[in-house]
N, C-alpha and C positions, 0 to 999 in steps of 0.2 A: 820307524819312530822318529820322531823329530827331536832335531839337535836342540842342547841348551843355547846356542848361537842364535837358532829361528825363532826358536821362543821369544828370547829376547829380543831382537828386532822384532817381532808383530807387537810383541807389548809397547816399546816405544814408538812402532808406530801410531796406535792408539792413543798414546800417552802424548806426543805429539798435537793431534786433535782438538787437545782441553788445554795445550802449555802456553797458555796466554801470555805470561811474564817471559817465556823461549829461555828456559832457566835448563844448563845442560844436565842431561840426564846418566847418574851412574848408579852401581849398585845399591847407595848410601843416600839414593835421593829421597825426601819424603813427599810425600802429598802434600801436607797442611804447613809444615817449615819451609821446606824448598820451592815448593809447585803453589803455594798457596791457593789450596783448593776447598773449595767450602764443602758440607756433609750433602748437597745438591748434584755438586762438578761432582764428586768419588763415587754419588750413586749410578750417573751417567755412562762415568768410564767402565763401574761393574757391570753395569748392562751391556754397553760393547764388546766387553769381553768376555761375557757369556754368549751373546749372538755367535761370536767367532768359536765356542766350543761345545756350541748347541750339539751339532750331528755326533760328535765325540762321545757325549755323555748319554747322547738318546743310545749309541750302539753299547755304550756299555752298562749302562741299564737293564735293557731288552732283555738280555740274557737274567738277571738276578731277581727279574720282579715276581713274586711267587702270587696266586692269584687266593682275597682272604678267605674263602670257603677251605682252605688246604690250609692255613695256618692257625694255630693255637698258642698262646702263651700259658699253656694251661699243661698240654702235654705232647707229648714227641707227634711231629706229621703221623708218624706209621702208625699209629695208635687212631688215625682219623680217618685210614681208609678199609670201607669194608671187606 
């Protein structure tokens, strides 16, 4: 598992990327107050930071994704198979 230390360095590196005004980054930093980032620049850095936790969520998906022939909001799985 990856430490909260790495976490945070990868985000500030990305965060980095967009820090056009080089405004230091801490926990308390904002996007829009600090970082002056327009609803453009925040849409950016959320897509770079989902690129970097693409493979993550594909593997933890995989396992949960139930296929809709097998599901009902109607009544229990077990009840759906002959």
């Amino acid at each position: 598992m990856t430490s909260r230390a790495d976490l945070t360095a990868m985000i500030h590196g990305h965060i980095a990327e967009f820090n056009k005004k080089g405004a230091d980054l801490t926990d308390a930093t904002t996007f829009a107050g600090d970082l002056e980032w327009d609803s453009l620049t925040v849409m950016d850095f959320v897509a770079a930071i989902e690129d970097e936790f693409c493979r993550a969520v594909r593997v933890t998906l995989a396992g949960s994704i139930t296929p809709d022939f097998t599901r009902s909001s109607y009544a229990p799985v077990a009840t759906l198979k002959p």
